[in-house]
TORKOL-4160 file (C-alpha; in steps of 0.2 Angstrom, whole numbers, padded with zeros to 4 digits, m for minus):
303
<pt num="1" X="0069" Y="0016" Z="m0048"/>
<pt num="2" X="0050" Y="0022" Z="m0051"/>
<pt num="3" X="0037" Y="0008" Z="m0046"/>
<pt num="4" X="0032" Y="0007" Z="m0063"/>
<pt num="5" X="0046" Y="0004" Z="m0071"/>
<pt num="6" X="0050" Y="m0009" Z="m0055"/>
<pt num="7" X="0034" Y="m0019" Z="m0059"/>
<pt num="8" X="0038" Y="m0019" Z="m0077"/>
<pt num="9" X="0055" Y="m0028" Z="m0074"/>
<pt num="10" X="0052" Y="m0037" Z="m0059"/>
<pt num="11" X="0032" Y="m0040" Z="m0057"/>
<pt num="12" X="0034" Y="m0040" Z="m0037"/>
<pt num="13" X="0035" Y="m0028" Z="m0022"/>
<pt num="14" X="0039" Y="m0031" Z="m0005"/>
<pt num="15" X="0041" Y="m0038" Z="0012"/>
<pt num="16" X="0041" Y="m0034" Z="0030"/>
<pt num="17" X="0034" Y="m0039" Z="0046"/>
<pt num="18" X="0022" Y="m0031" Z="0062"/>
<pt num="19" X="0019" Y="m0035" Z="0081"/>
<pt num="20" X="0001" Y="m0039" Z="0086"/>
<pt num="21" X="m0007" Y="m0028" Z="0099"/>
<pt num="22" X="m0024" Y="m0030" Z="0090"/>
<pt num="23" X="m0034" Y="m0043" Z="0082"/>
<pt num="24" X="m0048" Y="m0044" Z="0070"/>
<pt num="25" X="m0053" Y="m0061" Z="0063"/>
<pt num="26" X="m0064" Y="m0064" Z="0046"/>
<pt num="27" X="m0071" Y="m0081" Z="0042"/>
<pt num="28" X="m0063" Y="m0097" Z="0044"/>
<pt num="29" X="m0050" Y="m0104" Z="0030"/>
<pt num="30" X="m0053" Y="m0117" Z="0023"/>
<pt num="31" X="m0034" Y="m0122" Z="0020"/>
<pt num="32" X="m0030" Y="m0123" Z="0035"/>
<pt num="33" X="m0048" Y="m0120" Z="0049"/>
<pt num="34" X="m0038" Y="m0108" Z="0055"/>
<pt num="35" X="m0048" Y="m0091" Z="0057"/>
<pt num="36" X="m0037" Y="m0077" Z="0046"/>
<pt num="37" X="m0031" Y="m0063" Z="0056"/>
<pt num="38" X="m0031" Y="m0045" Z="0051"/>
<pt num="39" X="m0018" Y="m0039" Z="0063"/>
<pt num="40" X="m0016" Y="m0020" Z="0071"/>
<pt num="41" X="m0006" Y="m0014" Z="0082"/>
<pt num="42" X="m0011" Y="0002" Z="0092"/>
<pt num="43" X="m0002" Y="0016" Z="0098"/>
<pt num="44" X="m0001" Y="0035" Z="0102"/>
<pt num="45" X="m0014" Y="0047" Z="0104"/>
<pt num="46" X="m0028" Y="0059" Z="0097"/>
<pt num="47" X="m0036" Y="0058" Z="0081"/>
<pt num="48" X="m0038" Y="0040" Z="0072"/>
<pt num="49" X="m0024" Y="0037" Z="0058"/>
<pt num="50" X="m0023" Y="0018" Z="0051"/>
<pt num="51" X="m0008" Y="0014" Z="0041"/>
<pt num="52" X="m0007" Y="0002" Z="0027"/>
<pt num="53" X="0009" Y="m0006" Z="0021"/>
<pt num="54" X="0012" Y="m0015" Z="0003"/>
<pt num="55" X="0012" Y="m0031" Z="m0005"/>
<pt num="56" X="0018" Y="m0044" Z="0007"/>
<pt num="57" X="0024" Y="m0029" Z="0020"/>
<pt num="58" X="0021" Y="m0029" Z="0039"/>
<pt num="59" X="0021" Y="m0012" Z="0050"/>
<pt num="60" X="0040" Y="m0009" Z="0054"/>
<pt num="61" X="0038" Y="0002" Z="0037"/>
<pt num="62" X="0029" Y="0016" Z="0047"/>
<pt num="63" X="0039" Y="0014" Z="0061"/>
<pt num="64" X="0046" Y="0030" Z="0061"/>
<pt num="65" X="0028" Y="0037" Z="0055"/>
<pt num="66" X="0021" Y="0032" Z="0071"/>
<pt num="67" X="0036" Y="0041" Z="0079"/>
<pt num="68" X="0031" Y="0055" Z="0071"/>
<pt num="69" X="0013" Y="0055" Z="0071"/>
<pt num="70" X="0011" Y="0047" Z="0088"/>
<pt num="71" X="0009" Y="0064" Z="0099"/>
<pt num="72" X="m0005" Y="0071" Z="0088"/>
<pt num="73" X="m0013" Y="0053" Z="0082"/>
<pt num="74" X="m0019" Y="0037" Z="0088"/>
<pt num="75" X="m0010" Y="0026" Z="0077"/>
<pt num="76" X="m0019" Y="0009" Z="0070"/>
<pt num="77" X="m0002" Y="m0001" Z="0059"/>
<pt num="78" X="m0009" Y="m0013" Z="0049"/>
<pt num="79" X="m0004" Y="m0031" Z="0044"/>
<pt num="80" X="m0015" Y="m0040" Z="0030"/>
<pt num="81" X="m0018" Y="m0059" Z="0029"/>
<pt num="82" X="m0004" Y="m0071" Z="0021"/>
<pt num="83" X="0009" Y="m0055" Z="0024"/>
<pt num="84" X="0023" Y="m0054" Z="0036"/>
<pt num="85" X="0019" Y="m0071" Z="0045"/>
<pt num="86" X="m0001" Y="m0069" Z="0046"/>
<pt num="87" X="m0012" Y="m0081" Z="0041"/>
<pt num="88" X="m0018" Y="m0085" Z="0024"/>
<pt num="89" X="m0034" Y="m0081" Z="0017"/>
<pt num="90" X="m0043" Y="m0090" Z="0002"/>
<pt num="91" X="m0047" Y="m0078" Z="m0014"/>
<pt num="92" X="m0051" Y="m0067" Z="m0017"/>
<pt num="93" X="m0041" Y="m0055" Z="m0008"/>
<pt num="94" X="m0045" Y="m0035" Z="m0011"/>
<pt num="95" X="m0062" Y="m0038" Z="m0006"/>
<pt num="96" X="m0060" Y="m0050" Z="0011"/>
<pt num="97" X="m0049" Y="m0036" Z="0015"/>
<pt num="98" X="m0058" Y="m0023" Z="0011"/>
<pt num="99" X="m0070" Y="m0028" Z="0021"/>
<pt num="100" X="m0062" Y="m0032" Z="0035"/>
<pt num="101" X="m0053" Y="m0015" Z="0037"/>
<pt num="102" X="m0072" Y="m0007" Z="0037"/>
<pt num="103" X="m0078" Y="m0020" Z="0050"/>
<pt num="104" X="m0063" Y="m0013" Z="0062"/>
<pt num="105" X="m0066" Y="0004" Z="0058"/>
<pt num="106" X="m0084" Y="m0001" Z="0064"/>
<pt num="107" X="m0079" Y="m0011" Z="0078"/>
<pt num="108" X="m0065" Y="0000" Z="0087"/>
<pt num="109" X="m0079" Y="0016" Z="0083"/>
<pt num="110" X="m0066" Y="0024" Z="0075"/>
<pt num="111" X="m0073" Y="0043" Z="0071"/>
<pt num="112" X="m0068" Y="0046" Z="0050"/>
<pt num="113" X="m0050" Y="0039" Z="0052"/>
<pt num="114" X="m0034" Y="0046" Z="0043"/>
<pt num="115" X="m0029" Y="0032" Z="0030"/>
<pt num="116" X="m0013" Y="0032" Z="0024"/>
<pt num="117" X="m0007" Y="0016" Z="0013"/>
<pt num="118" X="0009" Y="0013" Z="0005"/>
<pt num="119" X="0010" Y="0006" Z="m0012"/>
<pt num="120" X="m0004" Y="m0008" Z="m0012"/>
<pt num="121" X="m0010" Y="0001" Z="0004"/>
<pt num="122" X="m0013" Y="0018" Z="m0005"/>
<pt num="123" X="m0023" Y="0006" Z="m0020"/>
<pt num="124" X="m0033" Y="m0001" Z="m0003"/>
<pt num="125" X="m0034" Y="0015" Z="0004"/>
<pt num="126" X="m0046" Y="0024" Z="m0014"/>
<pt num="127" X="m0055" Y="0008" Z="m0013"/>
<pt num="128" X="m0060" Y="0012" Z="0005"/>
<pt num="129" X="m0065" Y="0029" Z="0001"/>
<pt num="130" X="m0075" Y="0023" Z="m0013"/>
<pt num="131" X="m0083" Y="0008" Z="m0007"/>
<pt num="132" X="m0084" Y="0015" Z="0013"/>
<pt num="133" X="m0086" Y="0036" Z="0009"/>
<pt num="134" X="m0094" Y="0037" Z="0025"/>
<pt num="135" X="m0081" Y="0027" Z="0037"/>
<pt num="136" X="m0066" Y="0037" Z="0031"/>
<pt num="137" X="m0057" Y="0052" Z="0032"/>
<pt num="138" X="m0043" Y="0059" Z="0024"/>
<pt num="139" X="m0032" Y="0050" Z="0012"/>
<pt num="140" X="m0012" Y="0047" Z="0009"/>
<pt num="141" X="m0007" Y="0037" Z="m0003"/>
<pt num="142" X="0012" Y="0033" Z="m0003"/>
<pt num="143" X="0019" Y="0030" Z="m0022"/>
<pt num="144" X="0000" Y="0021" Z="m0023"/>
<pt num="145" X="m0012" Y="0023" Z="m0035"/>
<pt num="146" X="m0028" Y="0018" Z="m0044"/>
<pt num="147" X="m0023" Y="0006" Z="m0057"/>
<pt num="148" X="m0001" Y="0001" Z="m0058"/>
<pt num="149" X="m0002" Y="m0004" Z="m0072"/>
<pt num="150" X="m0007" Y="0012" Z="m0080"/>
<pt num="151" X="0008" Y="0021" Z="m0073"/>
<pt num="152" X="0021" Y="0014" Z="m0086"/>
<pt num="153" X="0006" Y="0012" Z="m0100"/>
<pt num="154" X="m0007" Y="0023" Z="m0098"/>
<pt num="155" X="m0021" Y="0016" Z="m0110"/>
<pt num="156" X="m0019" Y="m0003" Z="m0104"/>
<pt num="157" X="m0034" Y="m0012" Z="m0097"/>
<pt num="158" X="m0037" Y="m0027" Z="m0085"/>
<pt num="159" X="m0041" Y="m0038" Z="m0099"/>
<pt num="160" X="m0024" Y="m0033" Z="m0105"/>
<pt num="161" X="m0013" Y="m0036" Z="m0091"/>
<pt num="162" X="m0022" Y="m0053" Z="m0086"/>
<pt num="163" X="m0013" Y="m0065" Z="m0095"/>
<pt num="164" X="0007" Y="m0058" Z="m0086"/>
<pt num="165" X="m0003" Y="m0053" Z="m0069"/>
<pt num="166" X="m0006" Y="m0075" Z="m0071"/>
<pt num="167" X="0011" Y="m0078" Z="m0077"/>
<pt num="168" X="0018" Y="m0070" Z="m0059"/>
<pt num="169" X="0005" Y="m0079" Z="m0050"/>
<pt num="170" X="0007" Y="m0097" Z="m0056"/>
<pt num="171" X="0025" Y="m0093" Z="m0054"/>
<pt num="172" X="0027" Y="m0086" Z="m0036"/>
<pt num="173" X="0015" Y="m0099" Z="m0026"/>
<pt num="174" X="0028" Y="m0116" Z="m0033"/>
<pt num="175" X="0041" Y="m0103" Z="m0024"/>
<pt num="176" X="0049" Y="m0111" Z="m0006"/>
<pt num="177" X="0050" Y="m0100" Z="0005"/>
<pt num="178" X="0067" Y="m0099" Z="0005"/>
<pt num="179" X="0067" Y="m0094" Z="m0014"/>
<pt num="180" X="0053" Y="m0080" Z="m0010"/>
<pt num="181" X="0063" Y="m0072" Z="0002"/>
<pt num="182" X="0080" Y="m0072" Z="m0011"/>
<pt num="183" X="0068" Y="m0066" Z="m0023"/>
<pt num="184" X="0062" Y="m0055" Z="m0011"/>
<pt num="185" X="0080" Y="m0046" Z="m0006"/>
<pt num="186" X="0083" Y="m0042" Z="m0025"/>
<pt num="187" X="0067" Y="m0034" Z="m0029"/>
<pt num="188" X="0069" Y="m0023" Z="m0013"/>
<pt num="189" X="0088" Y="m0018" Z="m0019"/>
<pt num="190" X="0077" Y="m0007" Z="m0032"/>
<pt num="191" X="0066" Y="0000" Z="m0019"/>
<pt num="192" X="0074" Y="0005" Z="m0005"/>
<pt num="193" X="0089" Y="0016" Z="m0005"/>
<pt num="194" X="0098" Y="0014" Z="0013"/>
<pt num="195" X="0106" Y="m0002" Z="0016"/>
<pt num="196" X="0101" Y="m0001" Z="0035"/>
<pt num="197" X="0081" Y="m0001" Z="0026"/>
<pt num="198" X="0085" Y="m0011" Z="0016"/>
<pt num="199" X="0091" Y="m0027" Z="0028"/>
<pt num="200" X="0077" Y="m0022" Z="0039"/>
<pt num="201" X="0063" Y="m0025" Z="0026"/>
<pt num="202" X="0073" Y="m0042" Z="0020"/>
<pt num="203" X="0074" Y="m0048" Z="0036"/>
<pt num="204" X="0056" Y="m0052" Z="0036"/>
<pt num="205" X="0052" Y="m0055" Z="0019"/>
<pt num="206" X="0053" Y="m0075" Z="0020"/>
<pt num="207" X="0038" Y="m0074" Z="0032"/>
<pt num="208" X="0027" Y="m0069" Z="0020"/>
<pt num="209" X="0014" Y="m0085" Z="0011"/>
<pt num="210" X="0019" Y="m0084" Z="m0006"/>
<pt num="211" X="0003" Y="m0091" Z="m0013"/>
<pt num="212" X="m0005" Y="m0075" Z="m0005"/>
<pt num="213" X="0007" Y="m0062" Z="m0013"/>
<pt num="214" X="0004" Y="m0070" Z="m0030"/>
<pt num="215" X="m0015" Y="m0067" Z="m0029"/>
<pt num="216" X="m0017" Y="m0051" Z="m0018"/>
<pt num="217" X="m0003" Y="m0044" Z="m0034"/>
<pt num="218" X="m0014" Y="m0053" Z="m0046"/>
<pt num="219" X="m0029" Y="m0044" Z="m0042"/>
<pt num="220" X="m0020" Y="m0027" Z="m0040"/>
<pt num="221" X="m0015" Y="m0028" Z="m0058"/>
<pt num="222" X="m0034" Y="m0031" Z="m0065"/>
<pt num="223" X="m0042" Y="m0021" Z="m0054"/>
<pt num="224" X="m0043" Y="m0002" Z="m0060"/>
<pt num="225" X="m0050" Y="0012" Z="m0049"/>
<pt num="226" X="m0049" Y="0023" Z="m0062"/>
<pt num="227" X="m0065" Y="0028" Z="m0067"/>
<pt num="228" X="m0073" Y="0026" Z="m0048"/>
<pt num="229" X="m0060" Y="0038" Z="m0038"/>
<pt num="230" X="m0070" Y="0054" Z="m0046"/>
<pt num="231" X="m0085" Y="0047" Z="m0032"/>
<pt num="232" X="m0072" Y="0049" Z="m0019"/>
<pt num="233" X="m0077" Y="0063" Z="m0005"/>
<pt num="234" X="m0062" Y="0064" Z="0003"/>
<pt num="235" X="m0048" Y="0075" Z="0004"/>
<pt num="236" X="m0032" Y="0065" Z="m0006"/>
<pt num="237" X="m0013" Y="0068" Z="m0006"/>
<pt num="238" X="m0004" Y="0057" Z="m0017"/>
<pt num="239" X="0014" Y="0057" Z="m0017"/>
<pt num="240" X="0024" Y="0050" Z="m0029"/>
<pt num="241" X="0043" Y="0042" Z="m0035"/>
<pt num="242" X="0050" Y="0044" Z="m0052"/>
<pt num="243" X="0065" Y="0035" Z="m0059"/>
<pt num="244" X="0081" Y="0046" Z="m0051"/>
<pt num="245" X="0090" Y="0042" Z="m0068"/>
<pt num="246" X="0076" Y="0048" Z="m0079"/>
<pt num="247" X="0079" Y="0063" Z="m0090"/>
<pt num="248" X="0067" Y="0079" Z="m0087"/>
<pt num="249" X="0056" Y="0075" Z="m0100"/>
<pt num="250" X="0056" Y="0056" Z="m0097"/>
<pt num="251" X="0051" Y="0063" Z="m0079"/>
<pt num="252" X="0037" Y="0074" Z="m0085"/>
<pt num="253" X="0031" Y="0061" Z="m0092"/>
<pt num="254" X="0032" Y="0049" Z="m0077"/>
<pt num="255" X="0022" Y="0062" Z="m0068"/>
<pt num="256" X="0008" Y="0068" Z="m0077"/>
<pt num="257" X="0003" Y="0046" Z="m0079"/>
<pt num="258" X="0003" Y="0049" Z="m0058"/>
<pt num="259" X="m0008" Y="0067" Z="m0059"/>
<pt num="260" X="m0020" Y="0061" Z="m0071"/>
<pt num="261" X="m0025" Y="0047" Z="m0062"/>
<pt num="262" X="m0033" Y="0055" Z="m0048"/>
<pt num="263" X="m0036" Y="0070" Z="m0058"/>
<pt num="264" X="m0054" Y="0067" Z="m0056"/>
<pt num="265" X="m0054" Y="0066" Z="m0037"/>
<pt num="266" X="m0062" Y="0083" Z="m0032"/>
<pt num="267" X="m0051" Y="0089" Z="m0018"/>
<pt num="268" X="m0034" Y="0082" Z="m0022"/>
<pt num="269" X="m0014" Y="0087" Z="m0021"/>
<pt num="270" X="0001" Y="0079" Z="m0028"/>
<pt num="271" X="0017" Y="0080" Z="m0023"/>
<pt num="272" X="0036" Y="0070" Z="m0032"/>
<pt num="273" X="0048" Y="0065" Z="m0019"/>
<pt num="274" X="0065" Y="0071" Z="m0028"/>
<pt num="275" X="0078" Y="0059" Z="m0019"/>
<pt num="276" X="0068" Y="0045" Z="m0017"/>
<pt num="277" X="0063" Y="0026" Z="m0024"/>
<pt num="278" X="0047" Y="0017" Z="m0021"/>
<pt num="279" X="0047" Y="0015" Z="m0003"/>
<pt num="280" X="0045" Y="0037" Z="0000"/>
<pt num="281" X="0042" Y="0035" Z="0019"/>
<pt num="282" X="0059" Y="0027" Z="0021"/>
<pt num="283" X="0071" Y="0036" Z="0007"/>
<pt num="284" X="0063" Y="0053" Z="0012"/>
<pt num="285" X="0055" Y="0056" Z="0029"/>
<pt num="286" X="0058" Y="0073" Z="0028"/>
<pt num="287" X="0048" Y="0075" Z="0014"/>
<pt num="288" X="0037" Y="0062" Z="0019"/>
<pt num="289" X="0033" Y="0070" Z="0034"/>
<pt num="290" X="0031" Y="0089" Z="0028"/>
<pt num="291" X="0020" Y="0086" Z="0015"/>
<pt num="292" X="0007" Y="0076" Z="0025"/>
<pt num="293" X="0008" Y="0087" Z="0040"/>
<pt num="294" X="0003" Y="0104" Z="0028"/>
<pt num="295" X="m0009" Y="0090" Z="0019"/>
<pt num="296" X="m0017" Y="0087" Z="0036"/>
<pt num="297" X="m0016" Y="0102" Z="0043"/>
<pt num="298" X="m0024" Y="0112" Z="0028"/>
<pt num="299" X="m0038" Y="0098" Z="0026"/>
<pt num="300" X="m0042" Y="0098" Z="0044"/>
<pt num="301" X="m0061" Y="0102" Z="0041"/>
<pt num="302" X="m0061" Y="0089" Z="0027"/>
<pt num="303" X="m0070" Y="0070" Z="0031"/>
């Protein structure tokens, strides 16, 4: 199932988990007074690549990208605040993260770093290359884009999507944990193809703070980088899922909404994953992993 077509019945992503080799703490909470952690851990070697999962997902979704990657890449997995058992932070939630991703690009000196983001990671990874044009290199964003909501109604607005982007919120931070994580394993039955993926990604869901889903989604539906990614410097490979069932024109359709919203980026590519739902780096590795070796190979001299 496509990711639009997913958030328009479900209104919900992800979850997964990460092991901490690296820390980066922000400002105290004032939940709890305990100081949010941004959580990283490192591995492999050679040119800088950070990897962003999605809502409410930890790093064991690029587990077998850092398999990959590892010989030819120092590879920084990410874990965000409230996600995947890390502590909560207090809203809002894009910028705080934002903002704590370039402060450990800073920190660790990292040289123009690959970023590559799944789903609310490739929306985090275009607002790093807008708002931080000089920290990063170049981008792959993983069925994420600019603005979700666009993708199944491409006129729609912030002001627009406001009042269900709420609805979800109020409605997922009354969940118990235990009824986030059941909630959690039938919205990933439309994401991931193999069961084996499938139970790994569920397995860890229950850890993520549902309070901190609810707003990090709220403020991913009414926040549109449309009109701000033509700014962005960097070279950009988007790749994309359409529904499996869809007809060929139903899947034209699906793809020109993904094309024309980063059709403004200067040096961009696109490329539909064939076989694959919403989580591409797990359905399809192989395609996963060919198109962003030509991406990165043929961009090499790019930021």
């Amino acid at each position: 199932m496509p990711l639009a077509k997913t958030f328009a019945r479900l209104l919900a992503l992800c979850a997964c988990t990460l092991t901490l080799t690296s820390t980066l703490r922000s400002a105290e909470s004032e939940a709890d007074k305990t100081p949010p952690a941004l959580k990283v851990e490192v591995s492999g070697a050679g040119r800088p690549m950070i990897l962003i999962p999605g809502l409410a997902c930890g790093g064991n979704v690029w587990d077998g990208a850092v398999a990959h990657f590892k010989d030819t890449c120092q590879c920084h997995v990410v874990t965000l605040p409230g996600f995947a058992g890390q502590p909560a932070i207090r809203e809002p939630f894009l910028p705080q993260v934002g903002k704590m991703l370039s402060d450990y690009i800073r920190d660790q000196k990292l040289d123009h770093p690959i970023i590559v983001g799944h789903s609310l990671g490739g929306f985090l990874a275009f607002w790093m290359a807008i708002e931080h044009p000089d920290q990063v290199g170049q981008i792959i964003a993983v069925d994420g884009v600019p603005y979700y909501p666009a993708l199944l109604k491409p006129g729609t607005t912030p002001p627009a999507e406001k009042a269900a982007a709420e609805m979800f919120r109020n409605g997922i931070k009354t969940q118990t944990q235990t009824q986030f994580a059941f909630n959690n394993i039938f919205i990933l039955t439309t994401m991931i193809s193999d069961g084996k993926n499938l139970k790994m990604v569920a397995e860890s869901s229950s850890h993520s703070n549902p309070a901190s889903v609810g707003q990090a989604y709220y403020e991913l539906m009414t926040t549109d980088l449309r009109e701000k990614v033509a700014s962005i410097r960097s070279p950009v490979l988007l790749l994309g899922a359409t529904d499996l069932k869809a007809s060929p024109e139903e899947k034209q359709k699906q793809e020109a909404s993904y094309t024309a919203q980063i059709a403004s980026i200067p040096n961009h590519r696109i490329a539909f994953a064939p076989k694959s739902r919403h989580f591409i780096q797990l359905d399809a590795p192989e395609f996963f992993f060919e198109q962003a070796d030509t991406f990165l190979k043929e961009t090499a001299g790019g930021r």
